[in-house]
C-alpha positions, 0 to 999 in steps of 0.5 A, spaced: 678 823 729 685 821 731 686 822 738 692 826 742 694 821 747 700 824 750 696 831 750 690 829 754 694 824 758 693 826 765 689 833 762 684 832 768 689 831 774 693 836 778 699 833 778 706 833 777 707 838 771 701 842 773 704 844 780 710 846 777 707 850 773 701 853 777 706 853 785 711 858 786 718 854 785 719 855 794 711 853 795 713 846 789 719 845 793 717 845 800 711 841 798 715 836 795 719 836 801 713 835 806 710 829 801 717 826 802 719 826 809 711 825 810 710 831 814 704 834 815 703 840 811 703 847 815 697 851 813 699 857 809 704 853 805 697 848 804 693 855 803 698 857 796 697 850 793 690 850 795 688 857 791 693 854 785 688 847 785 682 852 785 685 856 780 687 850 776 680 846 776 675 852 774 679 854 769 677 845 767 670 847 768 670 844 775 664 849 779 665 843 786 670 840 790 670 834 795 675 830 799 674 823 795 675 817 800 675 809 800 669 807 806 668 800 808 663 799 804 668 797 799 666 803 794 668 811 793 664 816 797 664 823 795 659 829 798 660 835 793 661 843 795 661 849 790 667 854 790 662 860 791 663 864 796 657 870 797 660 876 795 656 884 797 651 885 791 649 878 791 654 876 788 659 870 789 666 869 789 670 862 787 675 861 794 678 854 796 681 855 803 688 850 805 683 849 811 678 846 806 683 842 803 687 838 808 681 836 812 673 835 811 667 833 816 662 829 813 657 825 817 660 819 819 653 816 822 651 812 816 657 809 814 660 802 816 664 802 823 663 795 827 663 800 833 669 803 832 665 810 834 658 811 838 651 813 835 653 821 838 660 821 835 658 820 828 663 825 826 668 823 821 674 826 818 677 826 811 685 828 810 689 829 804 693 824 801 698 829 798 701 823 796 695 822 790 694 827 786 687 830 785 683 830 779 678 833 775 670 828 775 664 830 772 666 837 774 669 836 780 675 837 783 676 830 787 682 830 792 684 823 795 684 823 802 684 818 808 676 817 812 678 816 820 672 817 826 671 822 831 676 818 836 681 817 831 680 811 828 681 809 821 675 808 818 676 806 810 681 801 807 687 808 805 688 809 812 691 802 813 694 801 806 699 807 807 701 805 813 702 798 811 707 802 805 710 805 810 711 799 814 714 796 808 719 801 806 722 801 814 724 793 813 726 794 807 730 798 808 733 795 814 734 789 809 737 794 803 743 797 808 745 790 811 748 790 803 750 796 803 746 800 798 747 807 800 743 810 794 736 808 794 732 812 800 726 809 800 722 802 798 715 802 794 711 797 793 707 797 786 702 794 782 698 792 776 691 790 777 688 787 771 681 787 771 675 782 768 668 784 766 662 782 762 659 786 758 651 786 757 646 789 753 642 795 758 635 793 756 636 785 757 639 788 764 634 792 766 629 786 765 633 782 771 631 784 778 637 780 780 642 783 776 640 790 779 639 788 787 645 783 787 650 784 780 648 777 779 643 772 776 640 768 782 637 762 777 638 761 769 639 755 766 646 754 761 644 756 754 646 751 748 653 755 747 657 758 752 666 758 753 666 750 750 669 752 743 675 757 746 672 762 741 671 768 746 677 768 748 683 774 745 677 773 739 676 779 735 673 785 739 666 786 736 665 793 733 660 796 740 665 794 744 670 796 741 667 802 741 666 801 749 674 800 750 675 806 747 670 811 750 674 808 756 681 809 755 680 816 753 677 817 759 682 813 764 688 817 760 685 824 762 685 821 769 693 819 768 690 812 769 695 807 765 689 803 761 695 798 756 691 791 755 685 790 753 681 783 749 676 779 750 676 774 755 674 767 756 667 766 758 662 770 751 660 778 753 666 777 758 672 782 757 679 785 761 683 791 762 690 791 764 695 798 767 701 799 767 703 798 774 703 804 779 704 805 787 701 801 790 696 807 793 696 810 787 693 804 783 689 802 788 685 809 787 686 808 780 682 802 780 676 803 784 676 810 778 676 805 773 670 799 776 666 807 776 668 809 769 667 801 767 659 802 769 659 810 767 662 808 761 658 802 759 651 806 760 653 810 755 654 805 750 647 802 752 650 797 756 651 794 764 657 793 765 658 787 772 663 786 775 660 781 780 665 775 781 660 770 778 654 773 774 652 768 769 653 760 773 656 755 769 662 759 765 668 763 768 667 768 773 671 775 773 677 776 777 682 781 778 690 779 778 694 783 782 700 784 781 705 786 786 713 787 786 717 791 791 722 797 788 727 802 790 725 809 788 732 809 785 728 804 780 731 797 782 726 792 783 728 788 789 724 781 785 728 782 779 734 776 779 738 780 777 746 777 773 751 779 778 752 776 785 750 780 789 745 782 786 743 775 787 744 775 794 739 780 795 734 778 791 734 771 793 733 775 801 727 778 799 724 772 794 725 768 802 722 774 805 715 773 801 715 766 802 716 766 809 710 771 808 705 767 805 707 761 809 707 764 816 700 768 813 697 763 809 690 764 813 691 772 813 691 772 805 685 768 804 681 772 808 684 778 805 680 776 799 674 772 802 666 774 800 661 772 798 662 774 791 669 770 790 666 764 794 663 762 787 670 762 784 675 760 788 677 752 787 671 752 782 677 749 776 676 757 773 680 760 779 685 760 783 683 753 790 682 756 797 689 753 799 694 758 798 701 756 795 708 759 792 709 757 784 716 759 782 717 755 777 721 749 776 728 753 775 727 757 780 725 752 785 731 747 783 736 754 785 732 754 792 734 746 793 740 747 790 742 752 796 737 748 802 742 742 799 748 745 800 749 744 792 751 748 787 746 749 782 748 747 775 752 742 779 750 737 785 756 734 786 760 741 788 759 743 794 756 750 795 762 756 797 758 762 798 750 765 796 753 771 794 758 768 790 755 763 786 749 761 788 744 764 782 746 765 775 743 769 771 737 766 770 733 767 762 727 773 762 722 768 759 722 764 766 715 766 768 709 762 770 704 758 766 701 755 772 694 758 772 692 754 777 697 758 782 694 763 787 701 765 787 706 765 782 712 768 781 713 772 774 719 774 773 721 779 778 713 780 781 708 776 785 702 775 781 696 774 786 690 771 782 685 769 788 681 776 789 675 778 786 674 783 780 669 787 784 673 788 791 678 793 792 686 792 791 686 795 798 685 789 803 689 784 800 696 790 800 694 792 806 697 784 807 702 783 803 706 789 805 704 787 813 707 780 812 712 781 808 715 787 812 715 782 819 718 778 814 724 782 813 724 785 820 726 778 823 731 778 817 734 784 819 734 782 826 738 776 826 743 780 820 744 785 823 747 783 830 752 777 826 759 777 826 760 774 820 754 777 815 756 772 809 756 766 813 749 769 817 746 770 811 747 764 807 746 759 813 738 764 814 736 762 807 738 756 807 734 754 813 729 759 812 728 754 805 727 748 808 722 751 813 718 754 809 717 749 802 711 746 804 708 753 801 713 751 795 707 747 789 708 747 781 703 742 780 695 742 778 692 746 785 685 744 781 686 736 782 685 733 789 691 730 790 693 736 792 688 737 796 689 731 799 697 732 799 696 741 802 693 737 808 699 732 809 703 739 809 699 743 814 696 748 810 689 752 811 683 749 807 678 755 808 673 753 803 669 759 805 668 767 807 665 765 814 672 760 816 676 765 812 674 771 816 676 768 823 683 768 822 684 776 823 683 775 830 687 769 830 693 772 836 699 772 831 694 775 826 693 781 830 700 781 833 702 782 826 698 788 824 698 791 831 706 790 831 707 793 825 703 799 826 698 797 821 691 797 825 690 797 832 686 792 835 680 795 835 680 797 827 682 789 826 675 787 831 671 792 827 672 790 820 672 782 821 665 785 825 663 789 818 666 783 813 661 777 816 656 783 816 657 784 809 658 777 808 651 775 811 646 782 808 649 781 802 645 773 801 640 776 805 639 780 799 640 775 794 635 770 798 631 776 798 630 778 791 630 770 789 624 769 793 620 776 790 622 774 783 620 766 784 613 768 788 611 774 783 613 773 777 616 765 775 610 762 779 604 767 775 608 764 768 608 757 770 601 757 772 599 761 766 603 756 761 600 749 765 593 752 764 594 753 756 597 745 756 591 744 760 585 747 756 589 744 750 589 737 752 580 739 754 579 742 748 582 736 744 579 731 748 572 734 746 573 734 739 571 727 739 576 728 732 582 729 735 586 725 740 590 727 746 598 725 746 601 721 751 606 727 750 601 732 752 600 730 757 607 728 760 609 735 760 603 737 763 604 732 769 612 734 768 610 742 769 605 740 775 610 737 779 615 742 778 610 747 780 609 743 786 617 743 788 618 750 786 612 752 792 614 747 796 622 750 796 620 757 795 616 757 802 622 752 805 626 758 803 623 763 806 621 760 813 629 760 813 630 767 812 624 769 819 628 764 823 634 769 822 631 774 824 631 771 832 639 771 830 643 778 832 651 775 833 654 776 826 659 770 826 652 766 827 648 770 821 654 769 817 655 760 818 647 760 817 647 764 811 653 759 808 649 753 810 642 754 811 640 759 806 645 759 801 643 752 800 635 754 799 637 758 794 640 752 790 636 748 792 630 753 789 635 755 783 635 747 781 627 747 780 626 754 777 632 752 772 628 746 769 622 750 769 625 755 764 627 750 760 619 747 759 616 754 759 617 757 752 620 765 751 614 768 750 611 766 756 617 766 761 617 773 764 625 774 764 631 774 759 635 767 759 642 766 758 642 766 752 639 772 751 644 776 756 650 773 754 650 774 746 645 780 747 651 786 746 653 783 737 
């Protein structure tokens, strides 16, 4: 059956057209206002919205109602509650006060909080976000809001986000008046997070411990074909999936969520989802609904859906490109080149800005994406290298020069006259990247940020990319606004701010060591790992720059580096942990089961006195005892490293020693108990291999 996607397109969201038709044209007006001055909504105005939105959502079958919102857990958090009052007779009433939609109280006790509040101040509160509209899920009336402690502190990833948003529009806008623009009354930022998957069989998945406790496999050896022939990749979709993808755009476009793209991806039972972009804000809530509606979806369809950075070793693991651009709210994106001078002056002010922005905060960028997850991917030949650099492509780049130069850029020999008269001609729409080894490419009239893992929230990365660009623009808008003569001011700025920050400027193979070697001559940050990532937060320039621009204060940015290395380390404990219980309950018992069938046969024929014992025989017997022997060994050297930590309580200390010591067990364990599954036949080793998971969805 043919589907209606213009009619069931947002059907589950109370968004623009339903509160214009479900408000009185006086309560729609002055909600709009109090959204966009950003003012707190008044009680009785929240009170009519509040009754309309009940209205509106049981009429959609809702029955509950929840203050949906973004801990530091990295995932959604939501506590129900029902729309029934009690009513005399015993009966009930459906009632949703304004009160109960612009705050709630869940018990913030049991969520992350890297001491931001004592155990007896475990209340929290939640706040709506009217500038995310509420939605209809599994029969609940579900309202974006933001999540701060009993003192006031911010204790989710919104909280955060919106301020950097803000702190961006405030530049921005300093920036924009300096060439006269008049017109646009605000500056957003907006982005499209395309997001990779693998898909597997439920019943294979269920079968894998690892899978279940970590999202990813802790040993499997590679099986005979994998992404080596390039045939996955945009190849035909299979009919179960197909399936699959179209279950889940019906169910992102009744949430309004722009689902656009989707093709296999590179690795086999690897897959992707692109939107349309969307406010920052918004696309962040949006992507977290869709890693749900990917999972929930999947089990439909009798399929586990990951979306760890690196289930499967040996073949590409999953990222998540965000794709961010700055907009005017009259639609004029700042990042477009443009074809009229001034047009180009502008832009050639905001594309310095963000270089100067990852120059400056190279270290802040890489933290913002730093897991335990991703450190599977980053510099691994399949995603972007730890070292963050600018691609912007070779004509853009030469403009760039040509301006540091003095030059004019289709002529050298001719002096440059002015940046706003001259400088940027009308550069082609097809100038865009095709360095996949960049972490941050320019493509056309956005940035693409490829390093963030396809399980992390876009939240954290944003949060630093709106921060660093607005401090950007504001020393921009400083120096500007104070010169007698702006051309001169503006086109000596980025002359000089070119050559200040070109080190950051790199076209080449950010796979090859060359550059690793020449990112180094250059003074750029090598951060191979999580724990070496997460201590540039409390570098002092890196907290003056949230702390300045009113994005966290300093005990917010004190107690997420403490959750980040504790998420960090708990994470490997866990998959140390689950390594252990697999190896020592299942893999040993099989191996030792299969040894004892090669031993009784080799007995039995030397019995049988017409029968001879092969050299083979018994080499694979001598093979497997070995093996056997160092996977003991490996597994108790494992598990004497993890009582050692138990004396540790810093989690800075916990953090490194898990990177260096058991994280090294592990692969150390994982190396033996591959060789073994290769030996030992299906029918006896007690998990399902690669091969099995890989190719298990036909």
């Amino acid at each position: 059956m043919t589907k209606n996607v213009p009619e069931i397109f947002g059907s589950k969201v109370f968004n623009d057209e339903v509160m214009r038709k479900k408000l009185p044209k006086d309560i729609y007006r002055a909600l709009m206002k109090t959204i966009e001055d950003g003012l707190h909504l008044q009680l009785d105005l929240a009170n009519v919205v509040a009754e309309a939105m009940k209205d509106w959502a049981t009429e959609n079958g809702a029955t509950h109602f929840t203050h949906w919102f973004q801990p530091m857990t990295g995932v959604t958090a939501e506590k129900h509650d029902s729309f029934i009052s009690p009513e005399a007779g015993g009966r009930v009433i459906m009632e949703f006060s304004g009160k109960e939609l612009v705050k709630g109280e869940p018990d913030a006790s049991s969520f992350p909080s890297g001491g931001l509040r004592a155990t007896f101040e475990a209340r929290g509160y939640t706040a709506w976000d009217p500038t995310s509209y509420a939605f209809i899920k599994d029969d609940c009336l579900c309202i974006p809001t933001a999540f701060c402690s009993y003192s006031g502190e911010a204790l989710d990833k919104k909280t955060p986000l919106l301020r950097s948003m803000q702190a961006l529009d405030k530049a921005a806008m300093r920036a924009l008046k300096l060439f006269g623009n008049e017109d646009a009354s605000r500056v957003i930022t907006t982005v499209g997070p395309e997001q990779e998957y693998f898909l597997i069989d439920m019943e294979v998945y269920k079968k894998r411990p690892d899978l279940i406790y970590t999202g990813r496999t802790l040993f499997g050896s590679r099986p005979p074909k994998g992404q080596e022939l390039d045939d996955h990749y945009f190849g035909k979709i299979k009919p179960r999936v197909k399936e699959f993808m179209a279950d889940l755009d019906e169910e992102l476009w009744k949430l309004g969520i722009y689902a656009k793209t989707e093709h296999n991806e590179v690795a086999p039972a690897q897959h992707e989802l692109a939107p349309v972009f969307s406010t920052t804000n918004i696309a962040t809530d949006h992507n977290q609904l869709t890693m749900e509606l990917l999972k929930t979806v999947a089990q439909r369809h009798g399929m586990a859906c990951l979306l760890h950075e690196k289930p499967f070793a040996g073949v590409n693991g999953s990222g998540k490109h965000n794709n961010w651009s700055i907009s005017t709210d009259t639609g004029m994106n700042l990042l477009e080149p443009g074809d009229t001078p001034s047009r180009n002056a502008q832009f050639l002010l905001f594309l310095t800005a963000v270089i100067k922005a990852v120059d400056d905060y190279q270290g802040l960028l890489r933290m913002s994406v730093a897991t335990a997850g991703n450190d599977h991917r980053l510099g691994a030949n399949e995603a972007p290298p730890a070292i963050m650099s600018v691609f912007l492509g070779e004509e853009l780049e030469a403009v760039l020069q040509s301006i540091e130069d003095g030059t004019d850029y289709h002529d050298k020999k001719k002096k440059l006259m002015s940046i706003g008269a001259a400088v940027l001609p009308h550069i082609p729409k097809d100038t865009t990247d095709r360095n996949r080894t960049s972490p941050f490419a320019f493509t056309g009239n956005k940035f693409e940020f490829r390093s963030l893992g396809s399980n992390d929230s876009i939240a954290g990365c944003n949060i630093v990319l709106n921060t660093i660009v607005a401090e950007a623009l504001n020393e921009y808008a400083d120096i500007l606004e104070k010169a007698e003569n702006f051309d001169e001011a503006l086109s000596e700025l980025i002359k000089s701010e070119i050559a200040a920050h070109k080190r950051i400027l790199f076209n080449g193979n950010g796979y090859s060591q060359e550059w690793v070697e020449e990112a180094e001559k250059r003074g750029l940050l090598n951060l191979h790992s999580t724990p070496e990532a997460l201590k540039q937060f409390t570098e002092p320039k890196n907290m003056e720059v949230f702390i300045k621009n009113g994005v966290y204060t300093e005990s917010e940015i004190l107690a997420r580096k403490e959750i980040l290395f504790e998420n960090y380390y708990k994470t490997i404990n866990i998959e140390a942990q689950t390594l252990a219980m697999m190896a020592r309950r299942n893999i040993l018992g099989a191996v030792l089961k299969f040894e004892k069938q090669l031993a009784d046969t080799i007995n039995a024929k030397k019995a049988a006195s017409s029968s001879a014992v092969t050299s083979i025989e018994e080499k694979h017997l001598n093979r497997i005892a070995v093996l056997l022997e160092n996977m003991q060994t490996r597994l108790e050297a494992l598990e004497k490293d993890m009582e050692k930590e138990e004396s540790m309580s810093d989690v800075e200390e916990l953090a490194v020693y898990h990177r260096e010591t058991i994280e090294s067990s592990m692969h150390s364990l994982r190396e033996v108990i591959d060789e073994l599954e290769r030996l030992v036949p299906l029918d006896i080793w007690p998990y399902p291999t690669y091969g099995q998971m890989l190719y298990s969805v036909r």
